[in-house]
C-alpha positions in Angstrom: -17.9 55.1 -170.6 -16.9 56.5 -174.0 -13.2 55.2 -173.6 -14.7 51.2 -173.2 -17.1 51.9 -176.2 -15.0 50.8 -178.9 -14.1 47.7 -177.1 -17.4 47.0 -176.0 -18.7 47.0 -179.8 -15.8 44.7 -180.6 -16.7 41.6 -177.7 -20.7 42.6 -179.0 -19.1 42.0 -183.3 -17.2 38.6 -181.8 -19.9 36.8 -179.7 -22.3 37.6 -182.4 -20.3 36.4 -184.7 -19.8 32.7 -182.4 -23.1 32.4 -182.7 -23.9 33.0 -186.1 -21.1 30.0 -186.9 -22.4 28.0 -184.7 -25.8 27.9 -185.7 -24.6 27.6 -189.5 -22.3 24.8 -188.9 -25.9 23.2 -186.6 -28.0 23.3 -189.7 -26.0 22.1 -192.3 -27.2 19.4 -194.1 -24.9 16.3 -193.8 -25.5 12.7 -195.7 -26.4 10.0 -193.8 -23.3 7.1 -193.0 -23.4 4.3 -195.1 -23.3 1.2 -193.5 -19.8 -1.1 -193.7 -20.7 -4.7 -194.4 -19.0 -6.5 -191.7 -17.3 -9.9 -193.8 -19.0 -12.8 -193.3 -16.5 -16.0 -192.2 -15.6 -18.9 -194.7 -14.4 -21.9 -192.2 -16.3 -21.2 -189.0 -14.5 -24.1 -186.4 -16.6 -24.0 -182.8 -15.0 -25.0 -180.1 -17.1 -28.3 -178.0 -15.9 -27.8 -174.3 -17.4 -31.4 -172.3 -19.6 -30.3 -169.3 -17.4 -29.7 -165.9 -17.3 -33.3 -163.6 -18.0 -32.4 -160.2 -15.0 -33.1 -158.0 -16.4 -33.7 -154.8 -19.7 -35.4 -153.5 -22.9 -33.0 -153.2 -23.4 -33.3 -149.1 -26.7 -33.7 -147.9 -28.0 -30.8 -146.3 -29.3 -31.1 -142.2 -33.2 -31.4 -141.9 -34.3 -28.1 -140.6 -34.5 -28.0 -136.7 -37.6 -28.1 -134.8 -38.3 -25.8 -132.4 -40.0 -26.6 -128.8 -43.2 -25.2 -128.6 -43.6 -21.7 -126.4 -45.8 -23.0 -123.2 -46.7 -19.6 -122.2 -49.1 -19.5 -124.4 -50.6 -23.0 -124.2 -51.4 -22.1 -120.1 -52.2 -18.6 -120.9 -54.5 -19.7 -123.2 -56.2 -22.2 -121.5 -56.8 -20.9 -118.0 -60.5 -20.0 -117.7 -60.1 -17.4 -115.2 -57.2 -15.4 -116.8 -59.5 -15.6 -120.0 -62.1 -14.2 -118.6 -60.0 -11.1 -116.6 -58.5 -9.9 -119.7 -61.7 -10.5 -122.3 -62.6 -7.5 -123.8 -66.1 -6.9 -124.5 -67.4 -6.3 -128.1 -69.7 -3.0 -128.1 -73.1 -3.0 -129.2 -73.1 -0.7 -132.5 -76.9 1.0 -133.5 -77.4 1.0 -137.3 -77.2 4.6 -138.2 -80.6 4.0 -140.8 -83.3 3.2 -138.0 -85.1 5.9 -136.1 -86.9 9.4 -137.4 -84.4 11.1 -140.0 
């Protein structure tokens, strides 16, 4: 250990010493940048482009298509009998505030 002493104490000297510089060089003071007027033109020509001509004719876009109506449902829905096999039942819910408590 003795014989990596000397070199030890030298890395310790130099790291110490980064630091030090760098936090001096962090808290110096530096003025603030002025700003640089930017030149303001003389003769200021804008060019007038005329608005773009269509080349071709706008087509006319297809009415949307209608759709057949589902029948399934229509006779499904209508049918007495298979209304009444697959009716479900509402359930009779009690008020929970009537009674003794």
């Amino acid at each position: 250990m003795n014989r990596f002493l000397p070199y030890f104490k030298f890395a310790f000297t130099a790291a110490l010493s980064v630091v030090a510089v760098g936090l001096m060089a962090g808290c110096g003071s530096t003025s603030p940048p002025t700003p640089i007027p930017l030149p303001t033109p003389e003769n200021v020509q804008v060019a007038v482009v005329p608005p773009a001509t269509p080349t071709t004719a706008p087509t006319p876009t297809p009415p949307p298509a209608v759709l057949a109506p589902d029948d399934g449902c229509v006779t499904c829905h209508t049918d007495q009998a298979m209304l009444q096999e697959t009716a479900k039942e509402e359930e009779v819910v009690e008020p929970l505030s009537e009674g003794e408590g």
